[in-house]
KOLMI-51622 format. One record per atom (N, C-alpha, C): residue number from 1; x, y, z; atom name; residue in three letters. Coordinates in nm, 4 decimals. Example, Ala and Ser with C-alpha at 12.3 -4.5 7.8 and 13.67 -1.06 7.14 Angstrom:
BEGIN
+-----+----------+----------+----------+----+-----+
|   k |       px |       py |       pz |  a |   r |
+-----+----------+----------+----------+----+-----+
|   1 |   1.3190 |  -0.5690 |   0.7800 |  N | ALA |
|   1 |   1.2300 |  -0.4500 |   0.7800 | CA | ALA |
|   1 |   1.3200 |  -0.3300 |   0.7800 |  C | ALA |
|   2 |   1.2850 |  -0.2250 |   0.7080 |  N | SER |
|   2 |   1.3670 |  -0.1060 |   0.7140 | CA | SER |
|   2 |   1.2900 |   0.0030 |   0.7870 |  C | SER |
+-----+----------+----------+----------+----+-----+
***
This chain:
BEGIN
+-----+----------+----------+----------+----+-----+
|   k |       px |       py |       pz |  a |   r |
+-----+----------+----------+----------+----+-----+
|   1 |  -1.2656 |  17.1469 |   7.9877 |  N | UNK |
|   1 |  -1.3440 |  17.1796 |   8.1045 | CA | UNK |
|   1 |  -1.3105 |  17.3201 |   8.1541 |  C | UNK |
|   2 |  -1.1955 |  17.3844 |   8.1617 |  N | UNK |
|   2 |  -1.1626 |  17.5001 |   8.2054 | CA | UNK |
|   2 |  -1.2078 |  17.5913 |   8.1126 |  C | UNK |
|   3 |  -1.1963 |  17.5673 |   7.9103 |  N | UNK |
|   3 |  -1.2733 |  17.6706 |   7.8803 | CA | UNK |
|   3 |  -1.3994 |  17.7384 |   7.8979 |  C | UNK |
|   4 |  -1.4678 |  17.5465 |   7.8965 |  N | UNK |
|   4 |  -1.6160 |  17.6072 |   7.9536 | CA | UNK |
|   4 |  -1.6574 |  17.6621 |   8.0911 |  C | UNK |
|   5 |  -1.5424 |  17.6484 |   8.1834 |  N | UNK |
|   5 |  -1.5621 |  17.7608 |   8.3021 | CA | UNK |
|   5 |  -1.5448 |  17.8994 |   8.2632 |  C | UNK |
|   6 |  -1.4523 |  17.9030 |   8.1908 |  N | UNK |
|   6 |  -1.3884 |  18.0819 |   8.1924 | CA | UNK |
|   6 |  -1.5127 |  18.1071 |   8.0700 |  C | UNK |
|   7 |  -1.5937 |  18.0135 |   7.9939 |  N | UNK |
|   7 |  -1.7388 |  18.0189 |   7.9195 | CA | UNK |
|   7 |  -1.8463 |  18.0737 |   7.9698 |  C | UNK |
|   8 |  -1.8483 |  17.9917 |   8.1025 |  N | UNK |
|   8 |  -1.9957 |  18.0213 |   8.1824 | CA | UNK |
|   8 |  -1.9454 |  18.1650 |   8.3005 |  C | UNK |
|   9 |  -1.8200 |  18.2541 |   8.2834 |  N | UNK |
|   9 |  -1.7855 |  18.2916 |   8.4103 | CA | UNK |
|   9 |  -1.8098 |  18.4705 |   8.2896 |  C | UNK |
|  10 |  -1.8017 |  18.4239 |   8.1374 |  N | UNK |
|  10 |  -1.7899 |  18.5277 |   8.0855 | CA | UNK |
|  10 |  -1.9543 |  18.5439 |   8.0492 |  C | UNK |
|  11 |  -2.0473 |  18.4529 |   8.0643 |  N | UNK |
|  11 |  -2.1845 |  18.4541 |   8.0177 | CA | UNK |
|  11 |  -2.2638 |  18.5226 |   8.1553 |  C | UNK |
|  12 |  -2.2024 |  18.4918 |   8.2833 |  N | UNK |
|  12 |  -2.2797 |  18.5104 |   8.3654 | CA | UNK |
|  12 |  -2.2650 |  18.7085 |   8.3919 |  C | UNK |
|  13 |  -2.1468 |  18.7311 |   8.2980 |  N | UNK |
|  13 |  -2.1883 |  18.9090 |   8.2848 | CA | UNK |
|  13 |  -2.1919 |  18.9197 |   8.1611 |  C | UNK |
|  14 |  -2.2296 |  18.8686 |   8.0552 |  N | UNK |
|  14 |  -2.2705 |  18.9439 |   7.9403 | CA | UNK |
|  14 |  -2.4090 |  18.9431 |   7.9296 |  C | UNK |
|  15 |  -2.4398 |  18.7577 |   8.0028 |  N | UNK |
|  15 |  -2.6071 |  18.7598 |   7.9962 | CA | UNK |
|  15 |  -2.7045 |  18.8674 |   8.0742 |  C | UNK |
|  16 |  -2.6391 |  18.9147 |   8.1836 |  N | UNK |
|  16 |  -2.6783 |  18.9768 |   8.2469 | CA | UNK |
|  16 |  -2.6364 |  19.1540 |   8.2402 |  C | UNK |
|  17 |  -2.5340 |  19.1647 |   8.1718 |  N | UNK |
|  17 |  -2.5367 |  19.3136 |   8.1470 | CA | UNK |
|  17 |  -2.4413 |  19.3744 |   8.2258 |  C | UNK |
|  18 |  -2.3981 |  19.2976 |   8.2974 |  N | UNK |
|  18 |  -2.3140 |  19.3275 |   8.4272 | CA | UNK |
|  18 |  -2.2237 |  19.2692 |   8.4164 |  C | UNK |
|  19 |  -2.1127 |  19.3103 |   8.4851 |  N | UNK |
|  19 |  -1.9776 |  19.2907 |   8.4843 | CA | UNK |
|  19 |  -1.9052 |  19.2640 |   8.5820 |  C | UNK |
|  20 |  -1.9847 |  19.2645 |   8.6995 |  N | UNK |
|  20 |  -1.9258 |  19.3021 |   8.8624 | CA | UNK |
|  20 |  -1.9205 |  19.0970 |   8.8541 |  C | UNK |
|  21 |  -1.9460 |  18.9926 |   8.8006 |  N | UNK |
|  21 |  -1.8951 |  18.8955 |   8.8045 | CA | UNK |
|  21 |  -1.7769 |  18.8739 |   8.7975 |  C | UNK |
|  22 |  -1.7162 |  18.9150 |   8.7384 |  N | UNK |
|  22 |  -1.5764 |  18.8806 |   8.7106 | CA | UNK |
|  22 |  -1.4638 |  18.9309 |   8.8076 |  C | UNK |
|  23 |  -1.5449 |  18.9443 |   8.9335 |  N | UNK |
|  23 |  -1.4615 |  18.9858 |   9.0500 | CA | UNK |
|  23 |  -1.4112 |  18.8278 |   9.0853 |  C | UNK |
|  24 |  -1.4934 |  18.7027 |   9.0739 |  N | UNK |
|  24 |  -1.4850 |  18.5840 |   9.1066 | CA | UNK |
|  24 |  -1.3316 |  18.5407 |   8.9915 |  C | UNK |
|  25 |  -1.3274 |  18.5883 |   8.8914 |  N | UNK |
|  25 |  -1.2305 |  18.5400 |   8.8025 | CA | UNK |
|  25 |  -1.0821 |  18.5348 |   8.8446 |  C | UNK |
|  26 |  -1.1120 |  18.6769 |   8.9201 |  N | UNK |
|  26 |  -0.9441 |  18.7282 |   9.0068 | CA | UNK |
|  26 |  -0.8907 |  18.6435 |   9.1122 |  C | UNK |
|  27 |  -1.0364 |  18.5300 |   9.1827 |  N | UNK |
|  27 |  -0.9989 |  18.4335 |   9.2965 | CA | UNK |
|  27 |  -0.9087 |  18.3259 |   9.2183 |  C | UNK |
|  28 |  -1.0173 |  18.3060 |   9.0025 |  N | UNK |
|  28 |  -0.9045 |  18.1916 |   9.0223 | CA | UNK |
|  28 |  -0.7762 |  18.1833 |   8.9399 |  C | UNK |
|  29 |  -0.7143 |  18.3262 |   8.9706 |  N | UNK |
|  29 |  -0.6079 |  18.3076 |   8.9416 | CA | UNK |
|  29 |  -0.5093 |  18.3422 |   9.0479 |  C | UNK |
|  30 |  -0.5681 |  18.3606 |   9.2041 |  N | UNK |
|  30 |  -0.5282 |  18.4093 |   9.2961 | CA | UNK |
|  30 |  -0.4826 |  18.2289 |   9.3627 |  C | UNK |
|  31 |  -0.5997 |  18.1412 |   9.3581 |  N | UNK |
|  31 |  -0.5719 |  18.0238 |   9.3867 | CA | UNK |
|  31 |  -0.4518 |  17.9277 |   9.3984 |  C | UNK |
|  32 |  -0.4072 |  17.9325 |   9.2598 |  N | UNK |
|  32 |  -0.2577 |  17.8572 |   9.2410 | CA | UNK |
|  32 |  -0.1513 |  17.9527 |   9.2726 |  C | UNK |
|  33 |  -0.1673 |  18.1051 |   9.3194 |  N | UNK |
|  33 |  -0.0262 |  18.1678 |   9.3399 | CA | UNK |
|  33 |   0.0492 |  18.0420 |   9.5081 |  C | UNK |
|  34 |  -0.0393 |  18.0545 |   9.5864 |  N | UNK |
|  34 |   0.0310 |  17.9856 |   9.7191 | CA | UNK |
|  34 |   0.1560 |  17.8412 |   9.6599 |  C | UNK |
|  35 |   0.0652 |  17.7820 |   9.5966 |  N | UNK |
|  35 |   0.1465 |  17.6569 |   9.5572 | CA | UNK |
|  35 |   0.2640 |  17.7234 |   9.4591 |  C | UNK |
|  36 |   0.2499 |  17.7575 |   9.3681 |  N | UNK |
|  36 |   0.3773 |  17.8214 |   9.2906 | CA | UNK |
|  36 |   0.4919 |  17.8778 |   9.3799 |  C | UNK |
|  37 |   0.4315 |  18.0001 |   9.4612 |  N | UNK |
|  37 |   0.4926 |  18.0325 |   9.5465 | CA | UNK |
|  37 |   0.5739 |  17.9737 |   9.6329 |  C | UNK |
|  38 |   0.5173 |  17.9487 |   9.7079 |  N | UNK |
|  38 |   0.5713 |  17.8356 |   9.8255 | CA | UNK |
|  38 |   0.5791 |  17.7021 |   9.8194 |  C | UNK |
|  39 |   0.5304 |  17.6418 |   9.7601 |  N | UNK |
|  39 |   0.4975 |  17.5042 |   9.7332 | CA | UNK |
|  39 |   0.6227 |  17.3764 |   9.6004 |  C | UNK |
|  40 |   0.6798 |  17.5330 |   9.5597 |  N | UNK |
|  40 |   0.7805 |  17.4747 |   9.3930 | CA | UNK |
|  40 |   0.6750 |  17.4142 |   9.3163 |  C | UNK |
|  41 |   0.5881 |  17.4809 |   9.2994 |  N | UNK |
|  41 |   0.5189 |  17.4096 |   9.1695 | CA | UNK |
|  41 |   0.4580 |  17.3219 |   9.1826 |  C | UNK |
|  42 |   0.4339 |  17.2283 |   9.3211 |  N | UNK |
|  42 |   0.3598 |  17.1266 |   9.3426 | CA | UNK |
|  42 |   0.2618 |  17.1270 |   9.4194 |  C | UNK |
|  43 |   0.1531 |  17.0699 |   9.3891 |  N | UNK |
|  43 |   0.0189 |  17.0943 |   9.5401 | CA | UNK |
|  43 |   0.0494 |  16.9635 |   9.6160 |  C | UNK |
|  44 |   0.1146 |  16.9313 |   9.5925 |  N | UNK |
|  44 |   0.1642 |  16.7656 |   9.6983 | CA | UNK |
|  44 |   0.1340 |  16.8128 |   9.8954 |  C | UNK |
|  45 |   0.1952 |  16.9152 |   9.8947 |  N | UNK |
|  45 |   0.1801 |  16.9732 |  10.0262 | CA | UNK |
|  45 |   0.0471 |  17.0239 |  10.0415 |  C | UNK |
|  46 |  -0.0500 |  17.0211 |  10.0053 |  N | UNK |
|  46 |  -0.1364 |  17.0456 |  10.0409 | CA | UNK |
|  46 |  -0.1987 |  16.9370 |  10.1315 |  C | UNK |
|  47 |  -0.2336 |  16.8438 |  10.0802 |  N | UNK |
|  47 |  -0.2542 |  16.7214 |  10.1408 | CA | UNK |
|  47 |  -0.1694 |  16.6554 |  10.2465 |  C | UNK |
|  48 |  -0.0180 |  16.6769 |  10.2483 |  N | UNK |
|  48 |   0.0490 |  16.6408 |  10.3432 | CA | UNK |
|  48 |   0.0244 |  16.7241 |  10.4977 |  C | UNK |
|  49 |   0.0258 |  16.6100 |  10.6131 |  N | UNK |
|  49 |   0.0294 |  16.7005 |  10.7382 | CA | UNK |
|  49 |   0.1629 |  16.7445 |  10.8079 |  C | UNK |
|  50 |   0.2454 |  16.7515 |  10.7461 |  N | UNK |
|  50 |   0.3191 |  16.8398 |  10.7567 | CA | UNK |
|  50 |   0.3557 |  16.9623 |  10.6985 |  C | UNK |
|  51 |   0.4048 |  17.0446 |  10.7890 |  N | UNK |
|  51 |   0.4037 |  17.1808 |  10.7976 | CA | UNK |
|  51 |   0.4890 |  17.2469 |  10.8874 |  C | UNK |
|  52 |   0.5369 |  17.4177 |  10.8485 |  N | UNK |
|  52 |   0.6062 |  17.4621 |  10.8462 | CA | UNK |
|  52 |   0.5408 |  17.6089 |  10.8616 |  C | UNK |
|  53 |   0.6341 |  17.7089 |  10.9021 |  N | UNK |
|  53 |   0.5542 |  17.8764 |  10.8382 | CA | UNK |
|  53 |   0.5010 |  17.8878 |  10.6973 |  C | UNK |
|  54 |   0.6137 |  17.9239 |  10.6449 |  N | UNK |
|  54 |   0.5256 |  17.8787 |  10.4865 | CA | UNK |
|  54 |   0.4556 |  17.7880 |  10.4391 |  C | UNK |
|  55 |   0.4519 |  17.6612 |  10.4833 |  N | UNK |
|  55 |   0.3433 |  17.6004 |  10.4462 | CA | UNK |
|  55 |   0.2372 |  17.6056 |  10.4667 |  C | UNK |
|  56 |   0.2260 |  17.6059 |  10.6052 |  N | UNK |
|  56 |   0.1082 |  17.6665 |  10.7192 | CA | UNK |
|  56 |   0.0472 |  17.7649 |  10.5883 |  C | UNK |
|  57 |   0.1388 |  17.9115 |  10.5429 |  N | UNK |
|  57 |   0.0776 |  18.0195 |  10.4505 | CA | UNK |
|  57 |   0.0105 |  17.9249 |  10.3737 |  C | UNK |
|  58 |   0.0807 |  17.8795 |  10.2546 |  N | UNK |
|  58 |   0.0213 |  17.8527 |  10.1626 | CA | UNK |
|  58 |  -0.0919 |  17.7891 |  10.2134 |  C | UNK |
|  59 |  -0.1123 |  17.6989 |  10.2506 |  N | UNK |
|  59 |  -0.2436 |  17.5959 |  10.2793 | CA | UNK |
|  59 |  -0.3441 |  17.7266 |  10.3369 |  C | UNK |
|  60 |  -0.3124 |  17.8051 |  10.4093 |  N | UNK |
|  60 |  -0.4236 |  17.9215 |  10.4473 | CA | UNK |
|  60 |  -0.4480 |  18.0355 |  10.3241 |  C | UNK |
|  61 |  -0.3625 |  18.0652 |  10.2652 |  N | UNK |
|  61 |  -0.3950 |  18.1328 |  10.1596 | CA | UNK |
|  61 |  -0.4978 |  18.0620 |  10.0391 |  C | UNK |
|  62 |  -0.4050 |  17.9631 |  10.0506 |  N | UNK |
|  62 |  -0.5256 |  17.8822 |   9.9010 | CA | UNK |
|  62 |  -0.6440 |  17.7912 |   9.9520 |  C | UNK |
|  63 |  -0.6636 |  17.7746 |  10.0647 |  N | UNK |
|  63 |  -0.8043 |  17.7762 |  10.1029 | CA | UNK |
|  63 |  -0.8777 |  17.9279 |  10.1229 |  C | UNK |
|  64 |  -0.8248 |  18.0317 |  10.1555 |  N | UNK |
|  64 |  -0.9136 |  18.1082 |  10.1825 | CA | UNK |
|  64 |  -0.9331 |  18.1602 |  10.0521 |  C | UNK |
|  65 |  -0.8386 |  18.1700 |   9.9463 |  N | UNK |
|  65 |  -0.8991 |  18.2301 |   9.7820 | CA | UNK |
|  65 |  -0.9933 |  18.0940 |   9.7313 |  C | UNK |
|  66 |  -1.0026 |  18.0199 |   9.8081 |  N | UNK |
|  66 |  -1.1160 |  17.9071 |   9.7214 | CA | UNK |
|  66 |  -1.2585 |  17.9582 |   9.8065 |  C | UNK |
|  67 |  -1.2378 |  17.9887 |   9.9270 |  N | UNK |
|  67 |  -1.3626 |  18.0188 |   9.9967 | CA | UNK |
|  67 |  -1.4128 |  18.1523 |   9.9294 |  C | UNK |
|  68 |  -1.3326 |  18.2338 |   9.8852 |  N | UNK |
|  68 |  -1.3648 |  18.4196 |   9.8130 | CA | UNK |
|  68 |  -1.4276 |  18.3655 |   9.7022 |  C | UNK |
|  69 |  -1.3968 |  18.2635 |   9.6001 |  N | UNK |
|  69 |  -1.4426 |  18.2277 |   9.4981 | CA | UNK |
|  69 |  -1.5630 |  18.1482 |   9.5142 |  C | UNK |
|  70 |  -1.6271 |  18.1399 |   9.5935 |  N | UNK |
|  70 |  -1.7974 |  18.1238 |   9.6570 | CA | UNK |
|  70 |  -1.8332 |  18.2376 |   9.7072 |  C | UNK |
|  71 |  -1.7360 |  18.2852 |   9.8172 |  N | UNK |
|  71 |  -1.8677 |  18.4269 |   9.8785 | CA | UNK |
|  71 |  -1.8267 |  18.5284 |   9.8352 |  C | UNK |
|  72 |  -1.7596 |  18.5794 |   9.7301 |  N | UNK |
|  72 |  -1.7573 |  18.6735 |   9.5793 | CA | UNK |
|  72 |  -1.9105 |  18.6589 |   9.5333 |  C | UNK |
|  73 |  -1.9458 |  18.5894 |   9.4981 |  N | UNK |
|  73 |  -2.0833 |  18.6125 |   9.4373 | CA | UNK |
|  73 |  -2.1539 |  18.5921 |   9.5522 |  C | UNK |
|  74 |  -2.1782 |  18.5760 |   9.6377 |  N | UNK |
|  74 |  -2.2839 |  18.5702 |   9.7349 | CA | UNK |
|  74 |  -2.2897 |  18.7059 |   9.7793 |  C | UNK |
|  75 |  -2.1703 |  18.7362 |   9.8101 |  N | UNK |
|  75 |  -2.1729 |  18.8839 |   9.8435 | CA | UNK |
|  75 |  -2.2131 |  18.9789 |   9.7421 |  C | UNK |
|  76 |  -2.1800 |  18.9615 |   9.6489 |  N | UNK |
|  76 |  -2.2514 |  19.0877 |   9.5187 | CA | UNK |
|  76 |  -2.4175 |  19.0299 |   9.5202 |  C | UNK |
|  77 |  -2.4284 |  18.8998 |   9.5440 |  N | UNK |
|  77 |  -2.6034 |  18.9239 |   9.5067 | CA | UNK |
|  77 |  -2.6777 |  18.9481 |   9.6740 |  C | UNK |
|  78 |  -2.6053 |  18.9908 |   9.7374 |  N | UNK |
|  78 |  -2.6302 |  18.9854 |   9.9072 | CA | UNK |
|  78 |  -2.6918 |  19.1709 |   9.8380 |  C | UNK |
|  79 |  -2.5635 |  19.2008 |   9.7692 |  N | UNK |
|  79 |  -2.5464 |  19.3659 |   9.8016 | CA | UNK |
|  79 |  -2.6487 |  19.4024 |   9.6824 |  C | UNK |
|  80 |  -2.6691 |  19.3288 |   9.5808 |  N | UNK |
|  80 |  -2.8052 |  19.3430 |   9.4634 | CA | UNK |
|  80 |  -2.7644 |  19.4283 |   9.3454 |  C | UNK |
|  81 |  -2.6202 |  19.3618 |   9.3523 |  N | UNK |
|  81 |  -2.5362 |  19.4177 |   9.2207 | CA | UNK |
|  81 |  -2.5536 |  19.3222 |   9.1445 |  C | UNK |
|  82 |  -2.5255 |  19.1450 |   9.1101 |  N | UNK |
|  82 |  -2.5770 |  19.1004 |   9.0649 | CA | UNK |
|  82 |  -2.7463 |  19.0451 |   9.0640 |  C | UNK |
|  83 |  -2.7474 |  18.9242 |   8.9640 |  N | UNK |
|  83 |  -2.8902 |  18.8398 |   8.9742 | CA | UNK |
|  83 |  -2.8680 |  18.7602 |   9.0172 |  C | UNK |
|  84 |  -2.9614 |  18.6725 |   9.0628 |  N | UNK |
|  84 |  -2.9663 |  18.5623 |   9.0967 | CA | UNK |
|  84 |  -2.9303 |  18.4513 |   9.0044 |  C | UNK |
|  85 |  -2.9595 |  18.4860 |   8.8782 |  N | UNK |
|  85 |  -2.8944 |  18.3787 |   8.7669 | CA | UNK |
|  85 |  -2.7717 |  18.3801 |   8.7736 |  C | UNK |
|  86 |  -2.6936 |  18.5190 |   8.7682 |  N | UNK |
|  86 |  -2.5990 |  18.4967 |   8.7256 | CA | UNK |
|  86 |  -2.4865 |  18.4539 |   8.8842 |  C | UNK |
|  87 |  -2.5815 |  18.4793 |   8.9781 |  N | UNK |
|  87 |  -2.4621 |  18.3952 |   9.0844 | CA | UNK |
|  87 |  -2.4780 |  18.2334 |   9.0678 |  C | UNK |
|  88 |  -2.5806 |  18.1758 |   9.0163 |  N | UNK |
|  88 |  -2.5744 |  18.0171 |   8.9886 | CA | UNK |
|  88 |  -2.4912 |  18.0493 |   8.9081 |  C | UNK |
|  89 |  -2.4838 |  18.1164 |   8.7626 |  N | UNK |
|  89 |  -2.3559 |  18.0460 |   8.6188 | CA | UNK |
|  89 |  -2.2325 |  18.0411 |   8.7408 |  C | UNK |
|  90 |  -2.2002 |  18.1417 |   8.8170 |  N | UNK |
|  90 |  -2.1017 |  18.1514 |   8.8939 | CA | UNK |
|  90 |  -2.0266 |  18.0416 |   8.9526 |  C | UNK |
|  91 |  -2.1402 |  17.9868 |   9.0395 |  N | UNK |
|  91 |  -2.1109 |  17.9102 |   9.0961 | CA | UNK |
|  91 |  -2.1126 |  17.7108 |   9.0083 |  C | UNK |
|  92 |  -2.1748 |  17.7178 |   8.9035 |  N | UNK |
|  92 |  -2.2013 |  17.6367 |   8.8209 | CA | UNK |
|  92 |  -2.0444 |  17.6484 |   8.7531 |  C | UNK |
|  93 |  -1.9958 |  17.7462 |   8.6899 |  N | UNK |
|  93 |  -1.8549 |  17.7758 |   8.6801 | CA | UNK |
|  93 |  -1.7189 |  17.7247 |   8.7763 |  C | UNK |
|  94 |  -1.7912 |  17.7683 |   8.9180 |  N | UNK |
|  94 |  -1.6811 |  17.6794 |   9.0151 | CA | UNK |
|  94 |  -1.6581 |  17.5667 |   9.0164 |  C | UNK |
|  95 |  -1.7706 |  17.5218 |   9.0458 |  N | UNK |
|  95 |  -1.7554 |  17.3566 |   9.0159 | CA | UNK |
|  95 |  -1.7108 |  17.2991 |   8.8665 |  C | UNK |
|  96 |  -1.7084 |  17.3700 |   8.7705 |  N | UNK |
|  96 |  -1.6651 |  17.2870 |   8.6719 | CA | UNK |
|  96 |  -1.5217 |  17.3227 |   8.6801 |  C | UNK |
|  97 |  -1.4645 |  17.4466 |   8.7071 |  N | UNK |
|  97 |  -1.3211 |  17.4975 |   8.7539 | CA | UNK |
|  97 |  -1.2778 |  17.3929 |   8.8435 |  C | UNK |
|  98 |  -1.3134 |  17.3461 |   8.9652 |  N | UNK |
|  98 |  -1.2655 |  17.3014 |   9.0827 | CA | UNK |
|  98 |  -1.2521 |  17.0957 |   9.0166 |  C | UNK |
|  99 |  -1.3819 |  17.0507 |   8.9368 |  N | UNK |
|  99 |  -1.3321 |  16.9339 |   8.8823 | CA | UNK |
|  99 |  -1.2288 |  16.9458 |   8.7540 |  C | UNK |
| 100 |  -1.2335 |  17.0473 |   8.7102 |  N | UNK |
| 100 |  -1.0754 |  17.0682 |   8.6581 | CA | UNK |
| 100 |  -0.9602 |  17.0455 |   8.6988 |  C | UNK |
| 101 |  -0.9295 |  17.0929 |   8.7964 |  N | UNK |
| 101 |  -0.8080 |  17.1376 |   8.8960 | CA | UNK |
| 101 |  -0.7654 |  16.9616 |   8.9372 |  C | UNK |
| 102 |  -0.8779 |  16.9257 |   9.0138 |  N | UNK |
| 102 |  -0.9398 |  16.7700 |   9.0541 | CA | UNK |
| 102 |  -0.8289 |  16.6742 |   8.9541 |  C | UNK |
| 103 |  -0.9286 |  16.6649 |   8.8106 |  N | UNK |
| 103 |  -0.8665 |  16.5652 |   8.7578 | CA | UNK |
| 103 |  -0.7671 |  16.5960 |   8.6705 |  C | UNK |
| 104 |  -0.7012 |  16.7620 |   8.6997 |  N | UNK |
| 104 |  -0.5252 |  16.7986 |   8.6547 | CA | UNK |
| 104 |  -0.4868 |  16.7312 |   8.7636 |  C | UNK |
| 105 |  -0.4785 |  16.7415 |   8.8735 |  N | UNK |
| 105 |  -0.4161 |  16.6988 |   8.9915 | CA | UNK |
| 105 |  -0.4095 |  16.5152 |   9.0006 |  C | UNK |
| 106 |  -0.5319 |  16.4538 |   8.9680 |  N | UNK |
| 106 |  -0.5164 |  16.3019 |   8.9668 | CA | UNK |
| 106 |  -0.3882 |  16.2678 |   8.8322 |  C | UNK |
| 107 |  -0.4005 |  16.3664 |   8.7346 |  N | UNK |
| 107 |  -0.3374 |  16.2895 |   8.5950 | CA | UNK |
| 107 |  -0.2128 |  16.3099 |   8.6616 |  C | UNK |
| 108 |  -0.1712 |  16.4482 |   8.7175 |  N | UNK |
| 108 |  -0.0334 |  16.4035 |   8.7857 | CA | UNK |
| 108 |   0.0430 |  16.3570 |   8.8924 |  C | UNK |
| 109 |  -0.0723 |  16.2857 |   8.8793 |  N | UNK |
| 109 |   0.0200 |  16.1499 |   9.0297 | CA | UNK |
| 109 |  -0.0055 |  16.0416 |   8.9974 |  C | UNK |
| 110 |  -0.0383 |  16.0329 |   8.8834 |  N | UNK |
| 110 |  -0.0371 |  15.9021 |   8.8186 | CA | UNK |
| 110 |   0.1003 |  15.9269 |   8.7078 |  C | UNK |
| 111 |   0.1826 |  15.7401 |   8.7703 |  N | UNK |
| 111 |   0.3398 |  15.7725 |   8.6708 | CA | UNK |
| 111 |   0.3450 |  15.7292 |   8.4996 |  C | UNK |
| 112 |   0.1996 |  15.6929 |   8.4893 |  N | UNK |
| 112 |   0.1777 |  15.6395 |   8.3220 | CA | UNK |
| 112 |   0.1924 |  15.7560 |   8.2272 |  C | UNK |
| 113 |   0.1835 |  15.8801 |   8.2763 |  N | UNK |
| 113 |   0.1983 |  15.9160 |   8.2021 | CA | UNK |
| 113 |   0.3344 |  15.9869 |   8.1705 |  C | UNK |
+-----+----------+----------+----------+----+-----+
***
């Protein structure tokens, strides 16, 4: 599932000729820095309501690089650098990125494995 995101994230500037997509690519690797960072490697705290300074960060940082990784392309086809196609692959890309993440995150909180 993740290749065919970083698939549809590399089609939505080759199909189009343009390249200014791949500004969205930089959100998702900007995403998991908070949890690495602050978190030891786990998104467990994300979901928990507790909190701290740094946690507080992280949870604001990695929501706001998930929100850039939607209005990244809204904003380039706002400004008429991209197309309109290629902000759907974009966003067609997120969502297959984001049920990635999804069911990495279910496999590890389950102890079968």
């Amino acid at each position: 599932m993740f290749s065919s995101s970083i698939l549809l994230q590399i089609l939505a500037c080759a199909l189009y000729n343009n390249w200014w997509p791949m500004l969205a690519a930089l959100m998702y690797v900007l995403v998991p820095m908070p949890c690495l960072f602050f978190g030891g490697g786990s998104s467990q705290f994300l979901f928990s309501r507790e909190g701290g300074g740094w946690i507080g960060a992280a949870k604001f940082l990695t929501g706001a690089s998930s929100v850039g990784s939607i209005a990244i392309p809204i904003i380039l086809r706002h400004a008429h650098l991209i197309s309109t196609g290629a902000m759907f692959i974009e966003f067609v890309s997120f969502i297959i990125f984001v049920c990635t993440v999804l069911c990495f995150h279910h496999a590890s909180l389950e102890d079968d494995w």
